[in-house]
N, C-alpha and C positions, 0 to 999 in steps of 0.2 A: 362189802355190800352196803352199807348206814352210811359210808363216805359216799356212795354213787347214788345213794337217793338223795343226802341232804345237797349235791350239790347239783340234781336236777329240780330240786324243789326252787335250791336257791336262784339257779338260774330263769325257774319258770314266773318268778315272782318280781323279777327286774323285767320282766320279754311282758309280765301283764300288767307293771306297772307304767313302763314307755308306752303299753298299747294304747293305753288308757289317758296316758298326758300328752303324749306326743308320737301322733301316729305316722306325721312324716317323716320322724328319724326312722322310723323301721320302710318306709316306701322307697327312698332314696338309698341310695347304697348297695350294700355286696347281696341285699339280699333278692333284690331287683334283677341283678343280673345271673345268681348264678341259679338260682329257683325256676322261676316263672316271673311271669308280668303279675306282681300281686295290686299294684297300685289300687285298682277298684274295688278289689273284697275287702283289704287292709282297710282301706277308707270308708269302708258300705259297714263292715264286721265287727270295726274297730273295741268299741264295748262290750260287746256280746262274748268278744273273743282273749279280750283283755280283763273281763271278768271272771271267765271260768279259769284262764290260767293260773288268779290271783288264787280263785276257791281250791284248785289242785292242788298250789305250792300251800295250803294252809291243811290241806288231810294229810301231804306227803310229811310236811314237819311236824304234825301230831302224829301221824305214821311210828316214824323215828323217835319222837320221845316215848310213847307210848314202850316200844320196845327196847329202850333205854340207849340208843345212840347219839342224843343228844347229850 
């Protein structure tokens, strides 16, 4: 279980870091095709959405130490 959250934290914190630098690497790509058309929320959202990913991956890894799986 402490492996499956730290490496949904982990991986929420790379997905809100690229949101947040580079919103085109997440528009272009597999995720384009195999989702939806995200183009214009990605690019409208990008902050708003690449920020709270950041704030989720930082409660899930306090999460996790807190309960000592770090």
């Amino acid at each position: 279980m402490g492996t499956t959250i730290i490496g949904i934290s982990a991986l929420s914190m790379v997905i809100g870091v690229l949101m947040l630098s580079l919103p085109q690497i997440l528009v272009s790509g597999v995720i384009n095709r195999v989702v939806v058309s995200l183009d214009k929320v990605v690019v409208k959202y990008h902050v708003g959405a690449g920020t709270c990913l950041i704030l989720a991956s930082i409660f899930l890894f306090s999460y996790g130490y807190y309960l000592g799986w770090l």
